[in-house]
C-alpha positions as CSV (number, residue, x, y, z in Angstrom):
1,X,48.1,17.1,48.8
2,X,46.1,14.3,47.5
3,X,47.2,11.3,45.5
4,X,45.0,11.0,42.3
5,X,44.4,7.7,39.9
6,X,47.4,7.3,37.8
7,X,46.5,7.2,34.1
8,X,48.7,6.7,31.1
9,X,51.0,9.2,30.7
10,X,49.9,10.4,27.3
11,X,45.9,11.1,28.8
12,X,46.9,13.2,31.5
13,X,47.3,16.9,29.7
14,X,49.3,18.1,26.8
15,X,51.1,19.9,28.9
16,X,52.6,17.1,30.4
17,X,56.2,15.6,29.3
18,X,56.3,13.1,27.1
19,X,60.1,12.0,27.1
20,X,62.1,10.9,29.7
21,X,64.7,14.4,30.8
22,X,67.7,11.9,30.5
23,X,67.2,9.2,27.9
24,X,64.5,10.8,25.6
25,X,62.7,7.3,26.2
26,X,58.8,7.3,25.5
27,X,58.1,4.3,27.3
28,X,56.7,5.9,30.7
29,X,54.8,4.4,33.5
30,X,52.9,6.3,35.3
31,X,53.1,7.1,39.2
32,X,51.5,9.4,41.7
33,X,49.7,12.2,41.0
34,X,49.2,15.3,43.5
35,X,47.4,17.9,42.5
36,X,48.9,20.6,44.4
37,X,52.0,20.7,46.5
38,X,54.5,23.8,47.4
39,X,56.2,24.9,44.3
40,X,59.3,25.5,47.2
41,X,59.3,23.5,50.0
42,X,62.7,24.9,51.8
43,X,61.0,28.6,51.4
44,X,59.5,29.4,54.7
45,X,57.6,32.4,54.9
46,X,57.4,35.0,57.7
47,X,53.6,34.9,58.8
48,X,51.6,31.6,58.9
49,X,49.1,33.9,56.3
50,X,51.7,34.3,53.8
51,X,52.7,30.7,54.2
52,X,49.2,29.5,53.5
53,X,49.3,31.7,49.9
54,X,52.2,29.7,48.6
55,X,52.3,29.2,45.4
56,X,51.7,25.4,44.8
57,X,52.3,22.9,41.6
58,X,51.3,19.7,40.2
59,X,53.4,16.7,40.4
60,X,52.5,13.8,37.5
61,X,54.9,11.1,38.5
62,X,56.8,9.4,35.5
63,X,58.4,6.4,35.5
64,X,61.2,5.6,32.3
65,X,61.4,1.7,31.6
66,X,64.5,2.3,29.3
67,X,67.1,4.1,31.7
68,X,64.9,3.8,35.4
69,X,64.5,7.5,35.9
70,X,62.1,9.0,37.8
71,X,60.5,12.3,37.2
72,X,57.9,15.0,37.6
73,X,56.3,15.0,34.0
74,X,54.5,18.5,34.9
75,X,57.3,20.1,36.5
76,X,57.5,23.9,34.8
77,X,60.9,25.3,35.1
78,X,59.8,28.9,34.9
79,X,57.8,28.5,38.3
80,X,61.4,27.8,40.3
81,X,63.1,30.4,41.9
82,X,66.1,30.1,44.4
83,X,66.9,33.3,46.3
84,X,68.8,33.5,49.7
85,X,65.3,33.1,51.2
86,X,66.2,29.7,50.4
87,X,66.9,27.3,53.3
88,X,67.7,23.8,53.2
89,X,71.3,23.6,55.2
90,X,71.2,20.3,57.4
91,X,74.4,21.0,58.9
92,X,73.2,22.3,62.3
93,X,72.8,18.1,62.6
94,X,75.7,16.5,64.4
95,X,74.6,13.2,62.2
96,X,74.7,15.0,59.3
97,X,78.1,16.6,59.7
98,X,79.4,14.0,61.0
99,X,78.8,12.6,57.7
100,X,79.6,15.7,56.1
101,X,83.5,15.5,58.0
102,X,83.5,11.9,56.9
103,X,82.8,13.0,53.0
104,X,85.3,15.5,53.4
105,X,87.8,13.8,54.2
106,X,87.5,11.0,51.8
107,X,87.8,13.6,49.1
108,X,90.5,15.4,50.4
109,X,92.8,12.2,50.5
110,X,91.4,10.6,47.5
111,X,92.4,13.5,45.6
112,X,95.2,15.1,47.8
113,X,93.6,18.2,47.8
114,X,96.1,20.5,49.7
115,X,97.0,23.5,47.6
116,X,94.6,22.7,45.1
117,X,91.3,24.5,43.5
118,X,87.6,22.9,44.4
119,X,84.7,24.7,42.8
120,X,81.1,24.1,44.6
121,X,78.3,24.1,41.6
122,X,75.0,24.9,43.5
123,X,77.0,25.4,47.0
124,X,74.2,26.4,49.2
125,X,75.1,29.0,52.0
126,X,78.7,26.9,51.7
127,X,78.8,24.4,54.8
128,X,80.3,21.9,52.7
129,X,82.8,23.9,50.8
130,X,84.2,25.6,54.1
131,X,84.4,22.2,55.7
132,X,86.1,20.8,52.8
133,X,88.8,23.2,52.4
134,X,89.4,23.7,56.2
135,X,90.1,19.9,56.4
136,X,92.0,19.8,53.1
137,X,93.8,22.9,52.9
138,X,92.6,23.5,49.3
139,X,91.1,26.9,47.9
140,X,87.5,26.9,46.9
141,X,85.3,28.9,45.3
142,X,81.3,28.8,45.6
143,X,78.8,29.1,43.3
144,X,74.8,30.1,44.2
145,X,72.1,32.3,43.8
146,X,71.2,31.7,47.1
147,X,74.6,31.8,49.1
148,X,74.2,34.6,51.8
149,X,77.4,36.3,54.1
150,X,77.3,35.8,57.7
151,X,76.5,32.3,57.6
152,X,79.1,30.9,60.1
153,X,82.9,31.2,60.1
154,X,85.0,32.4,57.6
155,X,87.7,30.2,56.0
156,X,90.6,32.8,54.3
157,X,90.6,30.4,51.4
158,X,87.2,30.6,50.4
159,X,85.4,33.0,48.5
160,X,81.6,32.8,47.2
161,X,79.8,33.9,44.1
162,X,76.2,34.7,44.1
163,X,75.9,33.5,40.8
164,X,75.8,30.7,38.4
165,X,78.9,28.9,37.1
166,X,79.5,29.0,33.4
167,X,82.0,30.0,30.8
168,X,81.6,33.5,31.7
169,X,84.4,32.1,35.0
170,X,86.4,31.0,32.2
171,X,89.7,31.7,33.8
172,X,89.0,29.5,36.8
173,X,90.4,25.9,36.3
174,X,89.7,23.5,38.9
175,X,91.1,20.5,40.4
176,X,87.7,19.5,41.8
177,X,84.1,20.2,41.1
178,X,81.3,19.4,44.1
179,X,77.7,19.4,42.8
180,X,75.8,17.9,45.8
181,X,72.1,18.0,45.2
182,X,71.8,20.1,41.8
183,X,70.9,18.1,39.1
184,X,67.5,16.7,40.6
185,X,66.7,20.3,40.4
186,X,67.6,21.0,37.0
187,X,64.7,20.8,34.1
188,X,67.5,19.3,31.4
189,X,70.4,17.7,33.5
190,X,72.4,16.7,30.5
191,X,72.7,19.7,28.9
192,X,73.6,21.2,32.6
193,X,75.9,18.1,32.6
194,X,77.4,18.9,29.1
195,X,77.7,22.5,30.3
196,X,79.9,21.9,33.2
197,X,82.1,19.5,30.8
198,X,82.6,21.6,28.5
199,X,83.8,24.9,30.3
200,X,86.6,26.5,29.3
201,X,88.3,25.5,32.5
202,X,88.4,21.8,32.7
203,X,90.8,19.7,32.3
204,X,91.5,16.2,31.5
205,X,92.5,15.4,35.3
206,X,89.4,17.5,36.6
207,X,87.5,15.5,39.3
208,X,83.7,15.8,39.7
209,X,82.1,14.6,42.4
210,X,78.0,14.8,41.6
211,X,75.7,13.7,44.4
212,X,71.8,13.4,44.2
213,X,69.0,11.7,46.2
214,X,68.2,8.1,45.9
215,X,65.3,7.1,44.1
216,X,65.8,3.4,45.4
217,X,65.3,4.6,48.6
218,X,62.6,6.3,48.5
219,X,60.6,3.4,46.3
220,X,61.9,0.9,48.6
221,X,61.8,2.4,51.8
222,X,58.7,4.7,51.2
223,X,60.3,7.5,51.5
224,X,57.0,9.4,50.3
225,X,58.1,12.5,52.0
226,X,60.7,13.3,49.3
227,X,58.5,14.2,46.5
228,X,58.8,17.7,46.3
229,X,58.2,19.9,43.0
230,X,61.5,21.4,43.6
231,X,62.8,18.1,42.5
232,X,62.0,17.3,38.7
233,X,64.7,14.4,38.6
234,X,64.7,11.4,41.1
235,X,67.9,9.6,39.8
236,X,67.9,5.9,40.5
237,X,72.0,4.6,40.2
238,X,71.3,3.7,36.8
239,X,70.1,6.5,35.6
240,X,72.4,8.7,37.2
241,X,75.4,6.7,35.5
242,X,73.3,6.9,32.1
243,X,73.1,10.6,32.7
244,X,77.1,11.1,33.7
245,X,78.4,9.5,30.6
246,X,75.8,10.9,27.9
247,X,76.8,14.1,29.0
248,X,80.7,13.1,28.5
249,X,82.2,11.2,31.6
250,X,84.0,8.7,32.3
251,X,82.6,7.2,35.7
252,X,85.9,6.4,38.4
253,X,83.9,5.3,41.0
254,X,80.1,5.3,42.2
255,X,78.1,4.3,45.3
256,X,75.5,5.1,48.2
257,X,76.1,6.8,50.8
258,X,73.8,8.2,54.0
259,X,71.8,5.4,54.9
260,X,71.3,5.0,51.4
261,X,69.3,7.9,51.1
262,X,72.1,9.3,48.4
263,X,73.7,8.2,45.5
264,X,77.3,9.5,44.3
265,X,79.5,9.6,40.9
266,X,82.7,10.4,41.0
267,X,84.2,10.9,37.5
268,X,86.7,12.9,34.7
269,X,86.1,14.1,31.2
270,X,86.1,11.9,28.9
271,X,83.5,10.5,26.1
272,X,79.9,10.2,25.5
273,X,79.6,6.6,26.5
274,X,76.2,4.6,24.5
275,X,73.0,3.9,26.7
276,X,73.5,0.9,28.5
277,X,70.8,-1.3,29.2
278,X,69.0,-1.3,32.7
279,X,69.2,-4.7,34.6
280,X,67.0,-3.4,37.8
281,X,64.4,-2.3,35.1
282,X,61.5,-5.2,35.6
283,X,62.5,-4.5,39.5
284,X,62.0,-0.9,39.8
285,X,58.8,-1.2,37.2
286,X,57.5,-3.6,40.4
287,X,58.1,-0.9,42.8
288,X,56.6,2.0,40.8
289,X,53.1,0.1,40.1
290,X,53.1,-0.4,44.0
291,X,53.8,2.9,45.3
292,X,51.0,4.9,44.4
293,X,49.1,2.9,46.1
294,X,51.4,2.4,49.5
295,X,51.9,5.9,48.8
296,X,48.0,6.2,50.2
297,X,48.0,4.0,52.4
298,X,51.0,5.4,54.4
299,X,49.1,8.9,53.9
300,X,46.0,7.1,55.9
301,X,47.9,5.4,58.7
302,X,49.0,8.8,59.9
303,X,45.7,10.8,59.3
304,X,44.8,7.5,61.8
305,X,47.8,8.6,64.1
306,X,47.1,12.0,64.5
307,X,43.0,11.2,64.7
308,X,43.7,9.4,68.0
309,X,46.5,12.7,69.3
310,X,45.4,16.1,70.8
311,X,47.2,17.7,67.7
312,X,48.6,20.5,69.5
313,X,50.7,18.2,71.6
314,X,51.9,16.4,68.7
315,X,55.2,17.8,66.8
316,X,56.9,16.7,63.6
317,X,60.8,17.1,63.9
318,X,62.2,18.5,60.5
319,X,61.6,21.6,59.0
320,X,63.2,20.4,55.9
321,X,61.3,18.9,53.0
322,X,60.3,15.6,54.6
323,X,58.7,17.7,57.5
324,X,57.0,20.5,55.0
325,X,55.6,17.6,52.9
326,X,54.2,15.7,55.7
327,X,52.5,18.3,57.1
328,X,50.7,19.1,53.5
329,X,50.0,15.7,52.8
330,X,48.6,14.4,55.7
331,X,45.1,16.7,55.9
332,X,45.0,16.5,59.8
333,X,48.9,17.4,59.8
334,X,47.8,21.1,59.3
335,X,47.0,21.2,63.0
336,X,49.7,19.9,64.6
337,X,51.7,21.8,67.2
338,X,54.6,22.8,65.3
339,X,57.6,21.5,62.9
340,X,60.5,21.4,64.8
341,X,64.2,21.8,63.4
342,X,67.5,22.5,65.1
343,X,68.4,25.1,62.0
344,X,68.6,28.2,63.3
345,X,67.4,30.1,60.3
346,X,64.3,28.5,60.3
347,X,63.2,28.9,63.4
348,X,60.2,31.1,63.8
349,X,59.4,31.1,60.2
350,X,56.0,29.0,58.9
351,X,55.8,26.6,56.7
352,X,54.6,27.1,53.1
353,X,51.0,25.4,52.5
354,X,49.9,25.0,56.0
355,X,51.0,28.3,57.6
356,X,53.0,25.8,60.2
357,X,55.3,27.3,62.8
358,X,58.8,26.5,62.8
359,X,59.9,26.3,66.7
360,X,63.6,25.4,68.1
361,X,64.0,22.0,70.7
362,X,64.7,24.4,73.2
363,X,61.0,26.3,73.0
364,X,59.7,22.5,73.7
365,X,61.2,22.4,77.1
366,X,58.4,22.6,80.2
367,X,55.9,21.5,77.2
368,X,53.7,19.0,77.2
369,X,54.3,16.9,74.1
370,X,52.2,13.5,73.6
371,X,54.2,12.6,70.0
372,X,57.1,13.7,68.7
373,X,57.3,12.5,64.6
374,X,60.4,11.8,63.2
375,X,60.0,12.1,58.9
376,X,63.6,11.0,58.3
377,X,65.2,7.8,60.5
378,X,68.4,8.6,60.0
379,X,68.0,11.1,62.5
380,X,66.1,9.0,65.2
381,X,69.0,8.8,68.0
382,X,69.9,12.3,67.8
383,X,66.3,13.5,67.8
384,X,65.6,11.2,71.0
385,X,69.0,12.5,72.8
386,X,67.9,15.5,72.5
387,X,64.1,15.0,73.7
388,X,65.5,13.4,76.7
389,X,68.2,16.8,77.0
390,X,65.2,19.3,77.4
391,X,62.9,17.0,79.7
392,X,61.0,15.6,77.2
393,X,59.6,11.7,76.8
394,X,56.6,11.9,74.3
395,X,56.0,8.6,72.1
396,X,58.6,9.1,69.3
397,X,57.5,7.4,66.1
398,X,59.2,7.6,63.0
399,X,57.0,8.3,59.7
């Protein structure tokens, strides 16, 4: 993966987008450009020589001064594919489900949800529905094309459908909709938006609770591991508002959440509110003519880490796509030890681009590991306490 020289959007190719995928604005910057990343990052193969035949995309970052969205102006829809050979659960994390719990129950007393009906939109293998309706006591019913059985406990009240969601489930009608990281993956998120509003089964007191990655966050923070192709949309909270109400809702409440790292709406049907002007644009504008070239220099600091590391004694923790993009952008990455993950499912699997190997904490223990890199802080303490667990105290760095 290697950043290229941005150029106005409308030189690049024909083939490129010219209109913002949420306000139809024009008026792009332009942003990074790689020339070849894994089309699907959370896709690990089964042999590192598979894994280095993956089938890879371009990523043309745009920039939309009218509603500050982000996007991948040559993302191609047709190329996406999510089967159960999809992995991306974090909830073998205790950060992360603690968080998860947290979000849960938030939900489940904002909207007393005991007794009631919650329908997951892009559920995943269904971590977050079963919690939900464990804690809650509501019924819920999961919706994706990548759910698999056998993933964890049953919960009587659950059921899943390896499927989409749309007006062909006409006689469901629930109380509460999840769609938690969805819509960054969707080509045209207002008409997916509209969709959802108008099915058959919604009512006016329907709650929707819509989360997405924050593109603030990774501007801000450099958090250049979290361009992925699988991600056309990075939403900043602007244009995730803008997108909510074109699409017909009325916003109750929004926020951050996870270190910042995500942004949520929480919201009814209602109208199609007017494009409301962005005050952070000029701001945002700032950050996106810096990043490309932070963006670089990040890229060379750790080709300079790993220079000065015997790279099989180095490890990056994160099989995820932080870890899978590191390890693809950083050229001397490829040869690094291994991509560590507590994720069951992915262990012993490779990851797609560099053919990496996938191994569990415990397959660390008696090893000799100089550098343990961490691609996502949040996770710094838990990652350390484990380290410490299995005997383990390499230089822990976080990228």
């Amino acid at each position: 993966m290697r950043c290229a020289q941005a150029v106005e959007i409308e030189t690049i190719a024909s083939d490129l987008r010219s209109e913002c995928p949420v306000c139809c604005g024009r008026e792009l910057l332009p942003s990074v450009t790689f020339e070849a990343i894994p089309v699907l990052c959370n896709a690990l193969h089964s042999s590192a020589a598979s894994a280095r035949t993956a089938e890879t995309g371009r990523f043309c970052g745009a920039f939309c001064r009218r509603c500050t969205h982000f996007f991948n102006a040559a993302f191609e829809e047709q190329r996406i594919g999510y089967t159960q050979s999809y992995e991306n659960s974090l909830h073998f994390s205790p950060r992360f489900v603690a968080f998860v719990e947290a979000l849960a129950g938030r939900l489940s007393n904002s909207y007393a949800l005991a007794g009631k009906t919650v329908i997951d939109v892009g559920c995943g293998k269904g971590d977050f529905l079963k919690r939900l309706c464990a804690l809650s006591g509501a019924t819920g019913i999961g919706f994706d094309k990548s759910f698999e059985e056998d993933r964890g406990a049953l919960v009587p009240q659950v059921r899943f459908v390896r499927d989409w969601f749309d007006d062909r489930y006409a006689d469901l009608r629930p109380d509460l909709v999840s769609c938690r990281h969805v819509i960054e993956h969707i080509a045209d998120p207002i008409a997916f938006l509209r969709a959802l509003r108008a099915h058959p089964g919604i009512g006016p007191e329907t709650i929707f609770y819509f989360e997405v990655p924050n593109a603030l966050y990774t501007l801000r923070e450099l958090g250049i591991w979290d361009l992925i192709y699988e991600h056309v949309s990075y939403f900043t909270a602007h244009s995730l508002r803008i997108a909510v109400e074109a699409a017909g809702f009325d916003v109750l409440s929004a926020g951050s959440s996870f270190g910042d790292q995500y942004l949520f709406i929480e919201a009814r049907a209602g109208r199609v509110h007017p494009l409301a002007e962005a005050a952070e644009s000029e701001e945002c504008a700032l950050l996106v003519r810096k990043f490309e070239g932070l963006h670089r220099d990040k890229v060379t600091h750790w080709q300079n880490f790993l220079s000065k590391h015997n790279l099989e004694r180095v490890v990056v923790w994160g099989a995820g796509s932080k870890g899978v993009t590191f390890v693809n952008a950083v050229p001397l990455a490829a040869g690094i030890g291994a991509l560590v993950d507590v994720n069951t499912y992915k262990q012993g699997r490779f990851a797609p681009g560099t053919g990496t190997p996938v191994l569990s904490p415990e397959s660390l223990r008696g090893c000799l590991v100089e550098a343990i890199i961490i691609v996502n802080p949040i996770y710094r303490h838990e990652i350390a306490r484990i380290a410490n667990a299995i005997g383990l105290a390499p230089e822990i760095v976080v990228a």
